[in-house]
LUMDOPA-135148 format. One record per residue: x, y, z of N, C-alpha, C in turn; residue in three letters. Coordinates in steps of 0.05 Angstrom, whole numbers, padded with zeros to 5 digits, always signed. Layout:
XYZXYZXYZala
...
This chain:
+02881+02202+02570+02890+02175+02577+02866+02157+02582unk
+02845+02165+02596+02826+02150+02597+02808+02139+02573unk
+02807+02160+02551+02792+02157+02524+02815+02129+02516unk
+02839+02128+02520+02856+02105+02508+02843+02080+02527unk
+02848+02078+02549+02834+02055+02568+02818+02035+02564unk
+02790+02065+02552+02766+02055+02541+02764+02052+02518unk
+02783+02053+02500+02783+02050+02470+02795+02025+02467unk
+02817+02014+02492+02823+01984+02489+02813+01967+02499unk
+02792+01983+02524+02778+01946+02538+02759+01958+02510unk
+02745+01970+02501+02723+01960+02476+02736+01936+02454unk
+02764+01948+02444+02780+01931+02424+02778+01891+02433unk
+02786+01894+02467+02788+01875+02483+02764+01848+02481unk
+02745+01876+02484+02722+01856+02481+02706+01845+02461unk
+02713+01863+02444+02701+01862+02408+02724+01830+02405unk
+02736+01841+02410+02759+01810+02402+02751+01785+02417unk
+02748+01786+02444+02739+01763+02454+02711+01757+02453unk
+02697+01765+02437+02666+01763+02431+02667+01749+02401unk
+02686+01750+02394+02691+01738+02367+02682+01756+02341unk
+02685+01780+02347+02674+01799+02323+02696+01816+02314unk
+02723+01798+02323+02748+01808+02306+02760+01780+02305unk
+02768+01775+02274+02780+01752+02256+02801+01747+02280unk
+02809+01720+02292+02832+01706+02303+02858+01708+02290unk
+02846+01704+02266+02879+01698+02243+02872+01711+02222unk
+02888+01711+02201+02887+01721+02177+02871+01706+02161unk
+02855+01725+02142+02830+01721+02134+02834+01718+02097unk
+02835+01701+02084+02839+01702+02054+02808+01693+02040unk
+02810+01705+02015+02785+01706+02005+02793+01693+01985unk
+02772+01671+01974+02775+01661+01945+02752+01664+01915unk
+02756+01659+01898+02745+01669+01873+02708+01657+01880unk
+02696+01673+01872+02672+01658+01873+02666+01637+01862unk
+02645+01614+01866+02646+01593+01857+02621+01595+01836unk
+02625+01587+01811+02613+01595+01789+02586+01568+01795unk
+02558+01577+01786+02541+01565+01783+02533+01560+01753unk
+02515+01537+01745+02502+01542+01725+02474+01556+01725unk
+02460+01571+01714+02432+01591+01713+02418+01575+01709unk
+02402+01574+01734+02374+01558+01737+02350+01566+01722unk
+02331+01555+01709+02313+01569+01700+02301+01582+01720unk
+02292+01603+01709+02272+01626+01732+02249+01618+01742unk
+02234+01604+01764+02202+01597+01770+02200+01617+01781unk
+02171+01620+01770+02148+01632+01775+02143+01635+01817unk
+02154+01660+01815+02155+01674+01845+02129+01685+01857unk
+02122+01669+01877+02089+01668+01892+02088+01691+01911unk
+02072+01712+01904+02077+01735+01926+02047+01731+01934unk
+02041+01745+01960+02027+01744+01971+02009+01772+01959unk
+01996+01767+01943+01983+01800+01938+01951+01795+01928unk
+01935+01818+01946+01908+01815+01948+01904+01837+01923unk
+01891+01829+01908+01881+01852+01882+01861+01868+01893unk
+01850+01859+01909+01825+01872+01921+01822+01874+01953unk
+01836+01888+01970+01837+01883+01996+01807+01894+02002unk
+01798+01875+02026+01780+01888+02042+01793+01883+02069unk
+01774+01900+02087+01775+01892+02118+01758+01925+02134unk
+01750+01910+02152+01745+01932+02178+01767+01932+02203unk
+01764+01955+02210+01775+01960+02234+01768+01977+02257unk
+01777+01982+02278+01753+01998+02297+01768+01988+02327unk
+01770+02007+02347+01781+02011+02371+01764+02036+02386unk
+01765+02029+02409+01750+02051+02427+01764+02041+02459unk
+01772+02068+02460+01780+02080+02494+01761+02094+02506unk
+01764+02086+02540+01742+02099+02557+01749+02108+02567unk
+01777+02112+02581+01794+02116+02613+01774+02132+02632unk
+01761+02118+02652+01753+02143+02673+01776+02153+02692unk
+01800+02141+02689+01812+02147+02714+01830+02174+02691unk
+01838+02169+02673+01849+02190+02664+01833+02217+02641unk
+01806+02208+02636+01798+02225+02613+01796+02219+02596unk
+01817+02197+02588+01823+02192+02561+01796+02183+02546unk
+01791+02189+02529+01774+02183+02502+01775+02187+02472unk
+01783+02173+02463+01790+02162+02430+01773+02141+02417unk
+01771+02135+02397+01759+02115+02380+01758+02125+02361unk
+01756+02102+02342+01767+02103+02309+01745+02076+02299unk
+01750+02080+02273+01735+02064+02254+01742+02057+02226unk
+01749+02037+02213+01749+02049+02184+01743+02024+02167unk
+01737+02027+02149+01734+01990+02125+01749+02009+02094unk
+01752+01991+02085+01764+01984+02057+01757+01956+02044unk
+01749+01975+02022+01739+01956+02001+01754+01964+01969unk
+01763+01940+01973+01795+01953+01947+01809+01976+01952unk
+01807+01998+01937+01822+02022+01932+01817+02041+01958unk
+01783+02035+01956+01762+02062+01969+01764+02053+02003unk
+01771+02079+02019+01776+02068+02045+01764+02092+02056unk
+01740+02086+02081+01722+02103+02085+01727+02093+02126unk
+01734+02118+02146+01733+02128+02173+01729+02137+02185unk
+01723+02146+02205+01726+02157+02225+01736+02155+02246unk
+01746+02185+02259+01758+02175+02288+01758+02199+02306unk
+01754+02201+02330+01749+02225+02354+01762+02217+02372unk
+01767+02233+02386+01786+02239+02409+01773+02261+02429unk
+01773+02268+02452+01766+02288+02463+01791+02297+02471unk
+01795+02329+02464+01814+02349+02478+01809+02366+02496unk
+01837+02369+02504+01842+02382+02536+01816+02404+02535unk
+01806+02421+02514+01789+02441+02525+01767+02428+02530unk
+01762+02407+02525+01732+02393+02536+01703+02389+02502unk
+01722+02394+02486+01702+02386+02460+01721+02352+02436unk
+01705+02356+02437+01704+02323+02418+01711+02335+02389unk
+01735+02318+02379+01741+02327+02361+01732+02305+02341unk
+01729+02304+02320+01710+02287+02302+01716+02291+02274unk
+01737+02266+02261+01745+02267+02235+01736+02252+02222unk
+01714+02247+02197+01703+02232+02176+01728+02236+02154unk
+01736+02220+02140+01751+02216+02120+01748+02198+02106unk
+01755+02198+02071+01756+02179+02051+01784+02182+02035unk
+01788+02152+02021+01801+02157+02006+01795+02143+01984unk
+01807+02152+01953+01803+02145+01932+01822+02149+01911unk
+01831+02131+01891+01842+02139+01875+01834+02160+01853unk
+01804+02165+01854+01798+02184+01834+01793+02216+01851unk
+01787+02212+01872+01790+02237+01902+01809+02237+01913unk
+01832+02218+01915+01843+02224+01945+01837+02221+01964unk
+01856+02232+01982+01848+02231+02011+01832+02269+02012unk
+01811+02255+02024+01789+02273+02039+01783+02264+02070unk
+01785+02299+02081+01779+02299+02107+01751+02319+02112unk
+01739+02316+02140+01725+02332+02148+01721+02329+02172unk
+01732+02358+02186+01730+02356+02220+01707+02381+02233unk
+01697+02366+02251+01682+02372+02269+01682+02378+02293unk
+01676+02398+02308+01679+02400+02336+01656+02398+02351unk
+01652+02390+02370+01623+02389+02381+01634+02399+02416unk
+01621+02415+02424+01627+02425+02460+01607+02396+02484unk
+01626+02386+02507+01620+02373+02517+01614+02377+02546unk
+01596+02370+02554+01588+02379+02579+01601+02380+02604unk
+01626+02367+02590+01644+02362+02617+01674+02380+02611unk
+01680+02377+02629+01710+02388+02628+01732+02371+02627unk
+01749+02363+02610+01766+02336+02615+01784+02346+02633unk
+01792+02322+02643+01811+02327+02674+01832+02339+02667unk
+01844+02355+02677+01869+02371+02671+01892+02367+02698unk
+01918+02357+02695+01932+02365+02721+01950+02392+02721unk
+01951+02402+02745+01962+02429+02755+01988+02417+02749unk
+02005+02427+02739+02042+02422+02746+02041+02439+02775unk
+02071+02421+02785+02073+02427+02804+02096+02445+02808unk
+02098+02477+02824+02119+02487+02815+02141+02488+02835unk
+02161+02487+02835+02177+02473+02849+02196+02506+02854unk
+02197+02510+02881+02215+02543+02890+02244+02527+02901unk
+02262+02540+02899+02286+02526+02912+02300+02560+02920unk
+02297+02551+02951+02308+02576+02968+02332+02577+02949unk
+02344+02605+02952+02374+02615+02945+02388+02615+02971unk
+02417+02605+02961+02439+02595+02978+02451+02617+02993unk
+02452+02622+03009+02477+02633+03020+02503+02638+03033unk
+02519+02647+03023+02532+02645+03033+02555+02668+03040unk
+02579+02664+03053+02597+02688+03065+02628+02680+03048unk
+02638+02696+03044+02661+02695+03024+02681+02693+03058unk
+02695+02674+03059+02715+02681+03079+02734+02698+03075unk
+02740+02709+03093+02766+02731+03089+02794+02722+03079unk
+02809+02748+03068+02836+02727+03053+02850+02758+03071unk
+02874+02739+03079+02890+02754+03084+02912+02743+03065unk
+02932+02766+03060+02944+02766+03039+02976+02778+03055unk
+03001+02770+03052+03030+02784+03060+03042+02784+03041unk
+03061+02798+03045+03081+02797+03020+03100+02789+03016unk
+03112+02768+02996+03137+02757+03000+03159+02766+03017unk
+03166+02746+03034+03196+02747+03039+03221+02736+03028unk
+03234+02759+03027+03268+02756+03009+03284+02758+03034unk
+03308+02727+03021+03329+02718+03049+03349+02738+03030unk
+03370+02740+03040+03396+02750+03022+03416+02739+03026unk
């Protein structure tokens, strides 16, 4: 009964939001155009993209350390980017790409003098309940005659 409730305030409200037709809805024939000649459609397209790019994180309060790098010049797109992980080494990816190579990677690890911050989870005990079953007393029908 309740799934019905909620199935008509939705109906309710779809209707008074105006996203159900008031009245009856008739459709008419399309309205015929004459064919325009076709112009010449202006897209925005670089034959030759270049650009650089490049970001670097420091966090002292959390560890965090990342940074990246990369340029493209047309096709050929040449990066790098490191991160340091939880075990405390710097992870270090040089990569290219090419249409006559592909994409090429090459990773590096290097060990860092530090230990990145790690947090302990916290483990959480929850006493067990107890409790006492109350007693049932139980009689046995009585029959009137």
């Amino acid at each position: 009964m309740a799934f019905k409730i909620v199935a008509f305030a939705c109906l309710v409200a779809a209707a008074s939001a105006g996203l159900l037709p008031a009245g009856p809805v008739s459709y008419t024939a399309p309205v015929a155009y004459a064919a325009a000649p076709l112009t010449k459609v202006v897209e925005d397209y670089n034959a030759h993209p270049q650009y650089n790019f490049a970001y670097d994180v420091q966090d002292g309060l959390t560890g965090d350390s990342k940074s990246q790098h990369e340029t493209r010049d047309g096709d050929v797109v040449q990066g790098s980017y490191s991160v340091v992980d939880p075990d405390g080494t710097r992870r270090t990816v040089d990569y290219t790409a090419d249409p006559h190579n592909g994409f090429n990677a090459v990773v590096r690890k290097e060990a860092l003098g530090h230990v990145a911050k790690v947090v302990a989870p916290v483990a959480k005990v929850v006493a067990p309940v107890a409790y006492h079953a109350a007693p049932v007393a139980y009689s046995a029908p009585v029959y009137h005659h």
